[in-house]
C-alpha positions in Angstrom: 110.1 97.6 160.9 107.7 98.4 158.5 104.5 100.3 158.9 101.7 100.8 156.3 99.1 103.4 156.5 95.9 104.2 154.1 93.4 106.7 154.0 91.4 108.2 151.8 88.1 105.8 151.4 84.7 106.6 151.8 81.2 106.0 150.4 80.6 107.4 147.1 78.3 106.7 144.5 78.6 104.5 141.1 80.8 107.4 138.8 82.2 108.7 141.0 86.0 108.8 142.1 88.3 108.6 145.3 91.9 109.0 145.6 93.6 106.6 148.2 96.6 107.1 150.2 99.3 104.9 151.6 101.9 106.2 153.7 104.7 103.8 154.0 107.8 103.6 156.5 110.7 101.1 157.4 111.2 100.2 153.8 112.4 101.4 150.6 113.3 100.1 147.0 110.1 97.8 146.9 107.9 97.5 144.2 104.4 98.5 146.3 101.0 97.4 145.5 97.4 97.8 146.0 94.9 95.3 147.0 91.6 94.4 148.1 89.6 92.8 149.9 85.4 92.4 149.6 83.2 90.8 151.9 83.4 87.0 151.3 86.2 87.2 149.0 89.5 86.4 149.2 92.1 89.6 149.0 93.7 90.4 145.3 96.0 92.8 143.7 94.5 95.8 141.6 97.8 97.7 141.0 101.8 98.0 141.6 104.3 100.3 140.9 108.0 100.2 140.7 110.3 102.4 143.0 111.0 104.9 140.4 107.7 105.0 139.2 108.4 103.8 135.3 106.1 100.3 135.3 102.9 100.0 136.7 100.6 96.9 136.6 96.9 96.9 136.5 94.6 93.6 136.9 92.3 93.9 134.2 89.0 95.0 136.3 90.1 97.9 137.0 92.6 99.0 133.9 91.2 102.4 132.4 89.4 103.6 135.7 92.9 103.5 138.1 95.7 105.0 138.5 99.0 104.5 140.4 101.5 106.6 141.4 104.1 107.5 143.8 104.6 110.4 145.6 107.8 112.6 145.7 109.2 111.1 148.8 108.8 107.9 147.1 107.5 106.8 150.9 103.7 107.3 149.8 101.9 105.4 147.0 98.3 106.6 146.0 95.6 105.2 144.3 93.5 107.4 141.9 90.4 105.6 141.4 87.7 106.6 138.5 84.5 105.6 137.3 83.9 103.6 140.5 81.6 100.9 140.6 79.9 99.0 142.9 81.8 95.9 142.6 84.9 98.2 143.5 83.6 98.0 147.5 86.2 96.6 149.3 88.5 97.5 152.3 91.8 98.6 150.4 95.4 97.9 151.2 98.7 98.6 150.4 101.7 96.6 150.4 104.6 95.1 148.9 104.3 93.2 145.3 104.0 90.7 144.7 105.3 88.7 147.5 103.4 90.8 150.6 104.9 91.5 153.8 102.9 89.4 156.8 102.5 92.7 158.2 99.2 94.7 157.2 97.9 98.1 157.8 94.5 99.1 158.8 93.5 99.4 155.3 90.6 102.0 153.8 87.3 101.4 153.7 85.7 102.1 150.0 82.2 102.0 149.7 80.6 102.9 146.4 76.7 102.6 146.3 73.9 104.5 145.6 
């Protein structure tokens, strides 16, 4: 059964950076992803990685300013995130790309205003 956790938002102001974190169990071998989802808006994909790490995607609002990446265990899948800007606040998820599980975590609030 798969489980997703993320951590790591908070409120920070336009410039600045956050690094997200998603902790991922029950699965392996999947191409992961990170989305988001702003009030009013419908939720979209802002990065993937492959399992061993050697293609990344990027939608083009955020290429330059993020970066994914994988952690050792392969399990966790951050989200380094640069240059932020207000049109960056949403709740951020992670989860299997491109074709999502049903199943979401709690997701991580990010906030960036001044």
């Amino acid at each position: 059964q798969v489980q997703l956790v993320e951590s790591g938002g908070g409120l920070v102001q336009p410039g600045g950076s956050l690094r997200l974190s998603c902790a991922a169990s029950g699965t392996s071998l999947n191409i992961m992803g990170w989305y988001r989802q702003a009030p009013g808006k419908e939720r979209e994909n802002v990065a993937a990685i492959s399992w061993s790490a050697g293609w990344t995607y990027y939608a083009d609002s955020v290429k330059g300013r993020f970066t994914i990446s994988r952690g050792n265990a392969k399990n966790t899948v951050y989200l380094q995130m640069n240059s932020l800007k207000p049109e960056d606040t949403a709740v951020y998820y992670c989860n299997r790309y491109p074709r999502p599980w049903d199943y979401w975590g709690p997701g991580t609030q990010v906030t960036v205003s001044s």
